[in-house]
C-alpha positions in Angstrom: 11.6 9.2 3.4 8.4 8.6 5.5 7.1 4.7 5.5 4.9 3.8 3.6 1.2 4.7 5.8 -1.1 1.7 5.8 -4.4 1.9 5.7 -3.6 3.4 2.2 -7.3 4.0 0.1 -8.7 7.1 -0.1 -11.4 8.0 -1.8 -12.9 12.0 -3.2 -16.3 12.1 -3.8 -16.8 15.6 -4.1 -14.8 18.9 -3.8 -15.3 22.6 -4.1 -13.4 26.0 -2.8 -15.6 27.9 0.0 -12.6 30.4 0.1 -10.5 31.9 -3.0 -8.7 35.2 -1.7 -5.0 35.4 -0.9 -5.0 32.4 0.7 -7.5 29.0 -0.2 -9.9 26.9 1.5 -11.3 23.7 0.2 -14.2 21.8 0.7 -13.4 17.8 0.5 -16.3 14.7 0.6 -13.4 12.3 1.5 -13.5 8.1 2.7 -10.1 6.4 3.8 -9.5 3.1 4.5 -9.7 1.9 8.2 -7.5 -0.1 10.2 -9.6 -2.8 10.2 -9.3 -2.9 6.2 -13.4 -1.3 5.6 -13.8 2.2 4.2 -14.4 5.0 6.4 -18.1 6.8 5.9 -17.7 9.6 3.5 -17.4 13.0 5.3 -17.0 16.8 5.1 -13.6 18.2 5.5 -12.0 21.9 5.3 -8.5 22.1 4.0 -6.7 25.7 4.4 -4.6 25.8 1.1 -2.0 28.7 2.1 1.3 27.1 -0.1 4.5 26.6 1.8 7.4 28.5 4.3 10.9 28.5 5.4 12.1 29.2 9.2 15.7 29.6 9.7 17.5 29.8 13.1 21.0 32.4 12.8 23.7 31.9 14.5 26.6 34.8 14.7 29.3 32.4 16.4 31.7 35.6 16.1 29.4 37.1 19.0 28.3 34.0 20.2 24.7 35.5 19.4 21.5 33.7 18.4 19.5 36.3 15.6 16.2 36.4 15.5 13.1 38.7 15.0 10.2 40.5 16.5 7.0 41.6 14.9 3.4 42.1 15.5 0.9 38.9 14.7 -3.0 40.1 14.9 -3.6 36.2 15.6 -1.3 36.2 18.7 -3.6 40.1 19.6 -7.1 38.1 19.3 -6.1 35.6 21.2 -4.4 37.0 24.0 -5.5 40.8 24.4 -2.2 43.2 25.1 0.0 40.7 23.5 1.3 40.4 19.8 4.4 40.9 19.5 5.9 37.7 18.9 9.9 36.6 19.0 10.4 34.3 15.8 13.0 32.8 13.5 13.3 34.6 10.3 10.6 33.1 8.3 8.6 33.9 4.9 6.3 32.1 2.5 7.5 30.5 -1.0 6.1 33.1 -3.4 4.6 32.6 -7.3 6.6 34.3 -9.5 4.5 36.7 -12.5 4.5 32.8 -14.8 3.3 31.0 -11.8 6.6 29.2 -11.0 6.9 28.7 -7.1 10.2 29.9 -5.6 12.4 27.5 -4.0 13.0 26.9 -0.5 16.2 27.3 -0.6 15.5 30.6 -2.8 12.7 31.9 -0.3 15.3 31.4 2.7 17.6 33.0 1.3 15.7 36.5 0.4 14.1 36.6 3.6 16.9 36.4 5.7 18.1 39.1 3.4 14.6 41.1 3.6 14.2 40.5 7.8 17.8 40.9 8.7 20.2 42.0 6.1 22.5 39.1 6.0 23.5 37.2 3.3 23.4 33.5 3.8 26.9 32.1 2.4 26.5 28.5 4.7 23.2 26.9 5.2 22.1 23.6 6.7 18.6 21.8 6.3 17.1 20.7 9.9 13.9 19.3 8.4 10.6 20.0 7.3 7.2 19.9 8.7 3.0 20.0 8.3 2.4 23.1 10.7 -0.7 21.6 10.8 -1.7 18.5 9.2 -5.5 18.3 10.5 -6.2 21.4 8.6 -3.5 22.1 6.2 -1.2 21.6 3.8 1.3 23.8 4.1 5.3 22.1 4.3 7.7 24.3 7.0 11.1 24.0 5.6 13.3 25.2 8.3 17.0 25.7 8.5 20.0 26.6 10.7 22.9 29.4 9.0 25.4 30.6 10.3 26.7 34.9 10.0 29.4 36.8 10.3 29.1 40.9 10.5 30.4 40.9 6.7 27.6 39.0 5.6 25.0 42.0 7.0 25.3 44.2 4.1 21.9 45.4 4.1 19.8 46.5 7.2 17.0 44.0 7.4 13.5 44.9 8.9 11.3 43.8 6.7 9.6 44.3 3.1 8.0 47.9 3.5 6.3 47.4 0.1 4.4 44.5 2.5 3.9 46.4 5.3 6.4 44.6 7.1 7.8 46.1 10.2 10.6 44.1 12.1 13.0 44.7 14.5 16.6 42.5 15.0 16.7 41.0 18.0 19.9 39.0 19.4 20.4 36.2 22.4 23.6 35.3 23.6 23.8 31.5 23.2 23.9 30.6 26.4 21.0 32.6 27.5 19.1 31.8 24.4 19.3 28.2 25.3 18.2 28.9 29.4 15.2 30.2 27.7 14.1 28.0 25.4 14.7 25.3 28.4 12.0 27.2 30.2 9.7 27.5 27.7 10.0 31.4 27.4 9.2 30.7 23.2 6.4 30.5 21.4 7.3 30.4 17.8 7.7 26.6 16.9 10.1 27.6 14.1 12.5 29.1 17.0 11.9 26.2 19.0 12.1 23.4 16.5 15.6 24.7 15.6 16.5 25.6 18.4 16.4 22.5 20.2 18.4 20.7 16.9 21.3 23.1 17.9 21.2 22.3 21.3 22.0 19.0 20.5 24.8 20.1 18.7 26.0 22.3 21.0 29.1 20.6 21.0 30.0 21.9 17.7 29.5 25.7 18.0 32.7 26.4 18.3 33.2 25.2 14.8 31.0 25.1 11.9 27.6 23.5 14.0 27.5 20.5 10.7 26.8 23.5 8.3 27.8 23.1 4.6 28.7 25.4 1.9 25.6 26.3 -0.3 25.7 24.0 -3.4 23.3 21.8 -5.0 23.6 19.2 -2.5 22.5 21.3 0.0 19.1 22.8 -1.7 16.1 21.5 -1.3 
């Protein structure tokens, strides 16, 4: 658990949504307490509402393979012309369910895994969790590390079609998936967040990397 953050007051004057579409924006008159113990002047700040995600690194250790995915991001396009096509971990957003319950973590990793790649997850193992971006939103990253066999592919991955999702498997030895994320060569954070806890461990890949069964202990 985080400490405690001191200054700890905060004080909403005043909010409204701007945006109400698939995904939110909010409109917050917020003061905070300084470090110097006086109250902050009240100001204007946007909050992109989008709800939560998973990221999870696979590792094949019968092929010594790292599995991952490519698809196109119109973002990555704007922003760098020609580009686009962007190497990431499998990855997916908790969805609402027809009553408005909020799937799991644990239950959103493991259906898109299933949905990107085929596999089904029998091992799993938390890395951590993260804001992706805490000046502008809330949204938690829960990211993970599994390890899969060719058994567990029982399906042929590439995406949600219904969603318009087009994805293509793509597979690093470990040793060259390593020499490039060394040099930088990624750009997803996901792929690079886990990716640098199992180097760490890399010690342990011959074996099961610290990964546990799936149980209760090991859901978030």
């Amino acid at each position: 658990m985080p400490e405690q953050a001191k200054p700890s007051r905060v004080t909403i004057s005043e909010h409204s949504r701007v945006l109400d579409l698939f995904f939110k924006i909010d409109d917050y008159v917020v003061s905070h307490e300084r470090f110097d113990g006086e109250m902050s002047k009240p100001r204007s700040t946007l909050v992109f509402e989008r709800g939560d995600a998973v990221g999870a690194l696979l590792y094949n250790p019968e092929r010594r393979k790292i599995v991952a995915v490519r698809q196109f991001r119109l973002p990555v396009h704007l922003r760098e012309p020609g580009r686009g096509w962007m190497v990431e971990a499998v990855a997916g957003m908790l969805q609402v369910g027809e009553g408005g319950e909020i799937e799991t973590p644990y239950e959103c990793v493991m259906r898109e895994t299933r949905e990107e790649t085929g596999y089904q997850l029998t091992r799993l193992t938390p890395v951590g969790k993260y804001y992706s971006s805490p000046g502008g939103s809330t949204e938690i990253i829960h990211l993970y590390y599994a390890e899969v066999r060719e058994v567990d592919q029982t399906e042929k991955g590439g995406g949600n079609a219904d969603e318009g999702e087009d994805i293509e498997i793509v597979e690093f030895d470990i040793d060259e998936f390593f020499d490039r994320l060394v040099a930088g060569e990624f750009e997803d954070p996901k792929l690079i967040i886990a990716g640098q806890w199992l180097m760490a461990r890399r010690g342990n890949l011959a074996g099961a990397a610290g990964s546990a069964p799936l149980s209760d202990s090991a859901r978030p």
